[in-house]
KEGULUM-386735 format. One record per atom (N, C-alpha, C): x, y, z; atom name; residue number from 0; residue in one letter. Coordinates in Angstrom, 1 decimal. Layout:
N
   east  north     up atom  nr rest
      X      Y      Z   CA NUM    A
...
//
This chain:
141
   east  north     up atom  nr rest
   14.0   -0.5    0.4    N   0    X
   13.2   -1.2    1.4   CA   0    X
   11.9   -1.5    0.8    C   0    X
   12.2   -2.4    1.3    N   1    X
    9.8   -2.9    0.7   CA   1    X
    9.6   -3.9    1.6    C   1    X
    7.6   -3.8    2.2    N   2    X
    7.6   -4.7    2.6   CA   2    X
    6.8   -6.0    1.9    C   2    X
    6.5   -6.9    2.3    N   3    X
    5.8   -8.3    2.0   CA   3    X
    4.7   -8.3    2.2    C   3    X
    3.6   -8.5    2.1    N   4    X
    2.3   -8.9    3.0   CA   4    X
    1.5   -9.5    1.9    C   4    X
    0.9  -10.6    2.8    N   5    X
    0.2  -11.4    2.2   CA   5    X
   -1.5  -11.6    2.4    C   5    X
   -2.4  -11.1    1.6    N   6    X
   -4.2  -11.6    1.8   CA   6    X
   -4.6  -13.0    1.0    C   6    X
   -5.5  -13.1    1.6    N   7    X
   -6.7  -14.4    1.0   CA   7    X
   -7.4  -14.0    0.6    C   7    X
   -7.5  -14.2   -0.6    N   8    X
   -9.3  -13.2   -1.3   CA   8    X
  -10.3  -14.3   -0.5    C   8    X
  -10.8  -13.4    0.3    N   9    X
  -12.6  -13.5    0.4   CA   9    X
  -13.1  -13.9   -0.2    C   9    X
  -14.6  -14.7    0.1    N  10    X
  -16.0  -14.9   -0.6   CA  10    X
  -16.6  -13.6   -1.0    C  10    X
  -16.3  -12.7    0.2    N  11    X
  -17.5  -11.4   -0.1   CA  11    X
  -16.4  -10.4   -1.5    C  11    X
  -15.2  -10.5   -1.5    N  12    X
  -14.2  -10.2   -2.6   CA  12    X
  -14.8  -10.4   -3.4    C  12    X
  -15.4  -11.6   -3.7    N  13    X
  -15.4  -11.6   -5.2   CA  13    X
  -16.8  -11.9   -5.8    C  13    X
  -17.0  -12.0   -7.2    N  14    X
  -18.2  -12.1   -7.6   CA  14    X
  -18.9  -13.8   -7.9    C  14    X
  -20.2  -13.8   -8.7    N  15    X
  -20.5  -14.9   -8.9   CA  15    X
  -19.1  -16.0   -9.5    C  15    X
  -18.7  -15.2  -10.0    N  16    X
  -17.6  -16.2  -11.0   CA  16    X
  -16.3  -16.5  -10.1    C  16    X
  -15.8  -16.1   -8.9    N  17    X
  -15.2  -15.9   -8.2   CA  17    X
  -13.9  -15.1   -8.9    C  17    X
  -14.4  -14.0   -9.7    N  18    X
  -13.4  -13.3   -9.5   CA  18    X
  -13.2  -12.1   -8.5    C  18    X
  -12.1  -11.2   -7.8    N  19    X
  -12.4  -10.4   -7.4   CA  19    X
  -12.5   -9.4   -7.9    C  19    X
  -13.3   -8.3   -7.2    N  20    X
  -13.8   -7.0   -7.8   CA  20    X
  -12.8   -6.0   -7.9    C  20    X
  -12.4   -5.6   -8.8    N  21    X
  -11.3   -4.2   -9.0   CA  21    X
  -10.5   -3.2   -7.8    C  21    X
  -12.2   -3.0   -7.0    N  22    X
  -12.1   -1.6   -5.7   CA  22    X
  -11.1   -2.5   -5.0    C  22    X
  -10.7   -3.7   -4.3    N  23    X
  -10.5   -4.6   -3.8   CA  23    X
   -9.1   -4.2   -4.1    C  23    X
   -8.5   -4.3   -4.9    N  24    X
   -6.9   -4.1   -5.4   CA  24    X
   -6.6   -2.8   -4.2    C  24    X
   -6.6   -1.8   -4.4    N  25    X
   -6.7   -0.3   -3.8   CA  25    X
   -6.8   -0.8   -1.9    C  25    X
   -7.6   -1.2   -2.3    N  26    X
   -7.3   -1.9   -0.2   CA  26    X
   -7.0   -2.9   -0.1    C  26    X
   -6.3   -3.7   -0.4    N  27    X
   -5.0   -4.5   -0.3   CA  27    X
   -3.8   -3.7   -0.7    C  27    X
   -3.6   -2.6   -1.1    N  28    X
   -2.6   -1.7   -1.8   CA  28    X
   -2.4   -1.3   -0.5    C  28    X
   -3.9   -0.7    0.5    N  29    X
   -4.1   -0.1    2.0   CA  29    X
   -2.9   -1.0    2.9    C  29    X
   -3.2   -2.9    2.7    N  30    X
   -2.6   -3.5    3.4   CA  30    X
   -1.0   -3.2    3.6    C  30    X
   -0.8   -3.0    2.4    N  31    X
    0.6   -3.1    2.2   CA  31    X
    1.3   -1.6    2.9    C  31    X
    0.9   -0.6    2.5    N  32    X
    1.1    0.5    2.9   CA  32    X
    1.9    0.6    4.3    C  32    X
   -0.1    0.3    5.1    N  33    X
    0.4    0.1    6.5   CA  33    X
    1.3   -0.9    7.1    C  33    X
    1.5   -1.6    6.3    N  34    X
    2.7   -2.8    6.5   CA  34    X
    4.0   -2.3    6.5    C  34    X
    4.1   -1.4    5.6    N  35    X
    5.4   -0.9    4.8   CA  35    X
    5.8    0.4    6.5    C  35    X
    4.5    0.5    6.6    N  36    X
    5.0    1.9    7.7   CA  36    X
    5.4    1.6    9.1    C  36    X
    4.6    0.2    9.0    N  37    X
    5.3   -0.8   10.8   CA  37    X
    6.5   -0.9   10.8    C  37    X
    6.5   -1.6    9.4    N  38    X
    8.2   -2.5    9.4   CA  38    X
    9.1   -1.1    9.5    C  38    X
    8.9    0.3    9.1    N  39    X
    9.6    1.2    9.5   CA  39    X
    9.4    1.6   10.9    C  39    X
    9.0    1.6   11.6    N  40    X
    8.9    2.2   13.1   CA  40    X
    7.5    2.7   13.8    C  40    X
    6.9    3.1   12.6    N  41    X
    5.8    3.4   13.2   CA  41    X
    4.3    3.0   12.7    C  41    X
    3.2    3.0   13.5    N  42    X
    2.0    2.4   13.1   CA  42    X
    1.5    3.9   12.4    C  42    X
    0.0    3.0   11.6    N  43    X
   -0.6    4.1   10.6   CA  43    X
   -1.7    4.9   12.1    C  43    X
   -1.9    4.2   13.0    N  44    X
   -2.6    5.2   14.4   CA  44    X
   -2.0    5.8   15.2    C  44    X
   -0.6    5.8   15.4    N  45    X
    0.5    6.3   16.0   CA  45    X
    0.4    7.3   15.3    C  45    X
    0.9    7.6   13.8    N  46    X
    1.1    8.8   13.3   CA  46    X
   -0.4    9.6   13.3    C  46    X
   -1.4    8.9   13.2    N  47    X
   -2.9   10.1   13.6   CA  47    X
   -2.9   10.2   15.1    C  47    X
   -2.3   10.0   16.1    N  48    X
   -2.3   10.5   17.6   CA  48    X
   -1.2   11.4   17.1    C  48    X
   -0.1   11.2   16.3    N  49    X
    0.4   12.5   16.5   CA  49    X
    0.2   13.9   15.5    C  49    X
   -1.5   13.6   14.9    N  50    X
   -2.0   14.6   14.1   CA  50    X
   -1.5   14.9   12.8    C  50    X
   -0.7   13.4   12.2    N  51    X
   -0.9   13.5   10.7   CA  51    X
   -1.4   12.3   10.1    C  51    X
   -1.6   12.9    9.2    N  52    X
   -3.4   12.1    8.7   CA  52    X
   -2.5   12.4    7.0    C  52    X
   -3.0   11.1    6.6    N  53    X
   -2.9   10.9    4.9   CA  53    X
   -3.8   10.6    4.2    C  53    X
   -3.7   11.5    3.4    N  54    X
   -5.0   11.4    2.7   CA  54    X
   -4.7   10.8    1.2    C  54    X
   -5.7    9.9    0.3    N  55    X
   -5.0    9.3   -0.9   CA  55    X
   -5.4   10.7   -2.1    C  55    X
   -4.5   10.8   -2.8    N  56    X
   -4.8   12.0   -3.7   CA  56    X
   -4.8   11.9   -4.6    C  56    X
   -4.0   10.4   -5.2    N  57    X
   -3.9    9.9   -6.6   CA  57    X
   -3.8    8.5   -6.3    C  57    X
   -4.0    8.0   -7.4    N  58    X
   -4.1    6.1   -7.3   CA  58    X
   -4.4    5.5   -8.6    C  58    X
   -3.2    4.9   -8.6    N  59    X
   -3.7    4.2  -10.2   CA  59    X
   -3.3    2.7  -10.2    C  59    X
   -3.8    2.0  -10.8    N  60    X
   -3.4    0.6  -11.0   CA  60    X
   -3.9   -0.1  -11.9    C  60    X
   -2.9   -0.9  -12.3    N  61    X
   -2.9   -1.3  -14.3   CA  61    X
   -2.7   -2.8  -13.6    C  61    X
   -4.0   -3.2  -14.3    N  62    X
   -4.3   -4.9  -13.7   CA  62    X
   -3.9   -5.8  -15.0    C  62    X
   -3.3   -6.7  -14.6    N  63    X
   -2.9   -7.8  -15.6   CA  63    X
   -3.3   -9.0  -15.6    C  63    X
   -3.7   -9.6  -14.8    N  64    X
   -4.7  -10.9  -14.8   CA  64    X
   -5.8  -10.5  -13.3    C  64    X
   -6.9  -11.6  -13.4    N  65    X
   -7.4  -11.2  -12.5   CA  65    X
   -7.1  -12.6  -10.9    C  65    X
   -7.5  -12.1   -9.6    N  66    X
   -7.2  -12.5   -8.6   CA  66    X
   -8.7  -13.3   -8.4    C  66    X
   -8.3  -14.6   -7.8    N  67    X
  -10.2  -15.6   -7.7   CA  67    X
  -10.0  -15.8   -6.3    C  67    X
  -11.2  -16.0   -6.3    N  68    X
  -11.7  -16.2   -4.5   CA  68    X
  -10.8  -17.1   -4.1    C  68    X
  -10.1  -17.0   -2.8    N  69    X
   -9.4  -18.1   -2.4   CA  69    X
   -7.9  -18.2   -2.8    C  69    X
   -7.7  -17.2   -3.4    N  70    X
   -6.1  -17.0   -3.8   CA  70    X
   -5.4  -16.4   -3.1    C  70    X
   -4.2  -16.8   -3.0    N  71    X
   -3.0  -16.2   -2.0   CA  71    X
   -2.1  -15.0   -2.5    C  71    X
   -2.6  -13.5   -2.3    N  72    X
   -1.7  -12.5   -2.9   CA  72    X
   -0.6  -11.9   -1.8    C  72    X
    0.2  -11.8   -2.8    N  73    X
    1.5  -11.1   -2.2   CA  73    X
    1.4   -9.8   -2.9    C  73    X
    1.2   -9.2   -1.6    N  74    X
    1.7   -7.5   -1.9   CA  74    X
    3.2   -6.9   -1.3    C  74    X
    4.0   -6.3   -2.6    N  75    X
    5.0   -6.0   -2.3   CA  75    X
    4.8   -4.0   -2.6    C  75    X
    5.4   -3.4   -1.7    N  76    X
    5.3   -2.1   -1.3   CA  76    X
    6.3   -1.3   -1.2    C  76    X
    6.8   -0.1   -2.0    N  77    X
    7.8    0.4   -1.5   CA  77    X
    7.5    2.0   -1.4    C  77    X
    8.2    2.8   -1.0    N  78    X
    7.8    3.9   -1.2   CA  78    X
    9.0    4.7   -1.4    C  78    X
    8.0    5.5   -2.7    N  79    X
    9.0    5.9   -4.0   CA  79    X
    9.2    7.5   -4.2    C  79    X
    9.0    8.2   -3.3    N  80    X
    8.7    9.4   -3.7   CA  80    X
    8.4   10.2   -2.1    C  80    X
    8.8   11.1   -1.5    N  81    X
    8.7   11.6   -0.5   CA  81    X
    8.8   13.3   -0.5    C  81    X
    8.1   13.7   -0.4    N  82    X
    8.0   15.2   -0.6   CA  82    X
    7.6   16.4    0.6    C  82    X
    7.6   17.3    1.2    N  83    X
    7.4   17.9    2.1   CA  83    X
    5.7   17.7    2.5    C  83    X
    4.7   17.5    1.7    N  84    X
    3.3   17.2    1.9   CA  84    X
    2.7   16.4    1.2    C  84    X
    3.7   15.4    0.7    N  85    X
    3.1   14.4   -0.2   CA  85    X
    4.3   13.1   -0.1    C  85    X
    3.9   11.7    0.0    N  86    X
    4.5   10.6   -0.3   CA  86    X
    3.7    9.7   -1.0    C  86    X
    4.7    8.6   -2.2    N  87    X
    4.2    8.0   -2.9   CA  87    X
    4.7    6.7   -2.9    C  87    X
    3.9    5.9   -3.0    N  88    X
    3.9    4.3   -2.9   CA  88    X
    3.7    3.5   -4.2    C  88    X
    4.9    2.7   -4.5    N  89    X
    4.0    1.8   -5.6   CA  89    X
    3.9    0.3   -5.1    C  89    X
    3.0   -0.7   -5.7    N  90    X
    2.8   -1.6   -5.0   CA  90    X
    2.9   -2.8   -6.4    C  90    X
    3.1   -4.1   -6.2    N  91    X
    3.4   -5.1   -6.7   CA  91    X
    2.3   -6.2   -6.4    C  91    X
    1.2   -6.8   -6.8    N  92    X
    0.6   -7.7   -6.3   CA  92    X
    0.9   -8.6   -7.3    C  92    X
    0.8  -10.0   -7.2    N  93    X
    0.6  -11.0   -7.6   CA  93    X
   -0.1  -12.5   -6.9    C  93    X
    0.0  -13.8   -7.5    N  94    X
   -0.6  -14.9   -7.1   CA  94    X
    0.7  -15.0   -6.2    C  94    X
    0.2  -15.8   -5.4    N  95    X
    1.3  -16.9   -4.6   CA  95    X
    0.8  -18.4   -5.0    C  95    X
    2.1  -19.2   -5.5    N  96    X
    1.8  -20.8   -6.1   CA  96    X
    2.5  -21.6   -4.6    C  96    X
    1.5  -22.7   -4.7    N  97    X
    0.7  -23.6   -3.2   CA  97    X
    2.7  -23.6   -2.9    C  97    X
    3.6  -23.5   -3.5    N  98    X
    5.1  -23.6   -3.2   CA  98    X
    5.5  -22.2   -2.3    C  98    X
    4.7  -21.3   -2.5    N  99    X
    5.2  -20.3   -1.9   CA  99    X
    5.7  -19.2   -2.8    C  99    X
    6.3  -19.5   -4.2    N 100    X
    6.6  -18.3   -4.9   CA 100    X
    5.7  -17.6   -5.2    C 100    X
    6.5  -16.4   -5.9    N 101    X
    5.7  -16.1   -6.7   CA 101    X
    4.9  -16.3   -8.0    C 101    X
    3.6  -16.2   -8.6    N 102    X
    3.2  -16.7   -9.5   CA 102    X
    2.9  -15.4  -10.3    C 102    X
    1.8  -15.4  -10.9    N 103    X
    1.1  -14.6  -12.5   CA 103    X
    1.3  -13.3  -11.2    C 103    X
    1.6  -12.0  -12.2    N 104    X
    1.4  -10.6  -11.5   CA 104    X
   -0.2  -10.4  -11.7    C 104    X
   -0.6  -10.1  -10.9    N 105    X
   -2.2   -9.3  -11.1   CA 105    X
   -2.3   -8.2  -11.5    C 105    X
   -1.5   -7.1  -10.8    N 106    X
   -1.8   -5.8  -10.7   CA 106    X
   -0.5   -5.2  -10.5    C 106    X
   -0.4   -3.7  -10.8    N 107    X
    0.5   -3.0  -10.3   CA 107    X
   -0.3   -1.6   -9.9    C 107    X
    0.4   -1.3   -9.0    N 108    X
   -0.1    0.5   -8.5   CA 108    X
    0.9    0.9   -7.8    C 108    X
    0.2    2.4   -7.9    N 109    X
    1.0    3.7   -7.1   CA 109    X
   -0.2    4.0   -6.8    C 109    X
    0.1    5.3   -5.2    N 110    X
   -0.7    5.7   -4.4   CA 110    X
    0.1    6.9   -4.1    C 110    X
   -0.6    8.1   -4.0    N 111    X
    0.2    9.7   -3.7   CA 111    X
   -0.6   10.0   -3.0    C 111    X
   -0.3   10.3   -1.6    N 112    X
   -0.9   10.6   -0.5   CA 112    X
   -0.3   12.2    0.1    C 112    X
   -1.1   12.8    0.3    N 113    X
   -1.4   14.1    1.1   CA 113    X
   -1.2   14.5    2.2    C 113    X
   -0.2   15.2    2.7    N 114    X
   -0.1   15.2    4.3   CA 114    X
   -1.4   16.2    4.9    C 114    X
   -2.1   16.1    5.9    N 115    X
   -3.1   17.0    6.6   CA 115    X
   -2.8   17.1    7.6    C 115    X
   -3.6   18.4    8.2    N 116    X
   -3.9   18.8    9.4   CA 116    X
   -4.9   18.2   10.1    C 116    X
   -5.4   18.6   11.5    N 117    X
   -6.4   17.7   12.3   CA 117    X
   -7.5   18.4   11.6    C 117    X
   -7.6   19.8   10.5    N 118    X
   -8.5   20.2   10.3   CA 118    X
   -8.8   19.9    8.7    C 118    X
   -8.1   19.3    8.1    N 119    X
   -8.2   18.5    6.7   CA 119    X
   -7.5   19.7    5.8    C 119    X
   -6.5   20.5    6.0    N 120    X
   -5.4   21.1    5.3   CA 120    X
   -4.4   20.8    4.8    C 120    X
   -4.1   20.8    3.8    N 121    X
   -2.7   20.3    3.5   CA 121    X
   -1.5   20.7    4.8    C 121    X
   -0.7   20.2    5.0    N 122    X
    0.2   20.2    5.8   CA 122    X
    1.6   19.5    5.7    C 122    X
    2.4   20.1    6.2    N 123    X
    4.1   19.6    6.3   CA 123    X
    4.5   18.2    7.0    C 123    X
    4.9   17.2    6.5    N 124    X
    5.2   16.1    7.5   CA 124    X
    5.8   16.4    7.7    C 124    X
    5.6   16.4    9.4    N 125    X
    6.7   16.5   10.0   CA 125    X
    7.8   15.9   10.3    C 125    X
    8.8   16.3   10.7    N 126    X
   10.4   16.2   10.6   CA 126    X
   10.3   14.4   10.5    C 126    X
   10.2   14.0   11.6    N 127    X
   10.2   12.7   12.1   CA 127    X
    9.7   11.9   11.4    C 127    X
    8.5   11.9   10.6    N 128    X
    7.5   11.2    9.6   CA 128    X
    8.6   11.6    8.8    C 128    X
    8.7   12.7    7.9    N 129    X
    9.3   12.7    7.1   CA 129    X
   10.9   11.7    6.8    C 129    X
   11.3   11.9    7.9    N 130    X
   12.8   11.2    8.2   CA 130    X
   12.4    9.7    7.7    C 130    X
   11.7    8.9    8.5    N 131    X
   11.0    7.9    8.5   CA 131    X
   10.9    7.4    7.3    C 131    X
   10.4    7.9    6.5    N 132    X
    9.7    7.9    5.0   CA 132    X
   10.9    8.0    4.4    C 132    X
   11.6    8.7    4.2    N 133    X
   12.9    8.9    3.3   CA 133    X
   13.7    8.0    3.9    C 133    X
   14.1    7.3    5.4    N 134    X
   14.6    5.8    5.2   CA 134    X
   14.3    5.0    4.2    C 134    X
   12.9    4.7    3.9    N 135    X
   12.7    3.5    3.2   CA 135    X
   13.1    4.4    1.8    C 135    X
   13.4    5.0    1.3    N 136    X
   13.8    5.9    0.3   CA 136    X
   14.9    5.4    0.0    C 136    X
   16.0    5.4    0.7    N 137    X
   17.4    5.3    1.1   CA 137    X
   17.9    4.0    1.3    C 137    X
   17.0    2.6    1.5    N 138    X
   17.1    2.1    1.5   CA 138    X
   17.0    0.9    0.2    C 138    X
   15.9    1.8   -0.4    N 139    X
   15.7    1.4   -1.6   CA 139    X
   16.8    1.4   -2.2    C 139    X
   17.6    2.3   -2.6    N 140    X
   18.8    2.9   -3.5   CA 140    X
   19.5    2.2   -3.8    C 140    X
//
């Protein structure tokens, strides 16, 4: 399973040259994520009303061209790794060409996230989250 989501780079994205700035990749990575957890069932504030909270614990992404103001990126999301206090995400960006495909890859990343308590402890996803998560696991397959 993976989801889709698509941003517009911003004016404030990017620099004089209109490219965008690096940090930028990492929250569009955010986009996707919470995209990836709708299209499963549940929202990213639903699961903090029910007192689990993720925290990012690792993140890496290996950029291959860069993204300019005004460009249409496609973030693709899956999640790759599911663990009793930890799940992991890798993510796909690229251009979108004025046709709608896909065009040049920009970036790729993973994200390894932390399960917490309401008091900032590591903690056990619970059952339900867990279950959730290992759908898109299973789906992947």
């Amino acid at each position: 399973m993976e989801s889709r989501s698509e941003i517009r780079v911003r004016y404030a994205e990017s620099d004089q040259m209109g490219v965008a700035y690096h940090a930028n990749y990492l929250i569009w990575c955010e986009v996707g994520r919470t995209d990836l957890i709708r299209q499963l069932g549940m929202t990213y504030a639903q699961m903090e009303r029910d007192g689990v909270l993720l925290a990012v614990a690792d993140a890496h992404v290996r950029f291959h061209a860069s993204a300019r103001y005004d460009d249409v990126v496609r973030i693709v999301t899956r999640c790759t790794g599911v663990r009793s206090r930890m799940v992991t995400f890798t993510y796909d960006l690229s251009r979108i060409l004025p046709d709608g495909r896909d065009g040049e890859r920009l970036a790729s990343a993973s994200t390894t996230l932390v399960s917490l308590d309401r008091e900032g402890r590591p903690a056990a996803l619970p059952s339900h989250v867990r279950a959730l998560l290992e759908r898109a696991l299973g789906e992947a397959a």
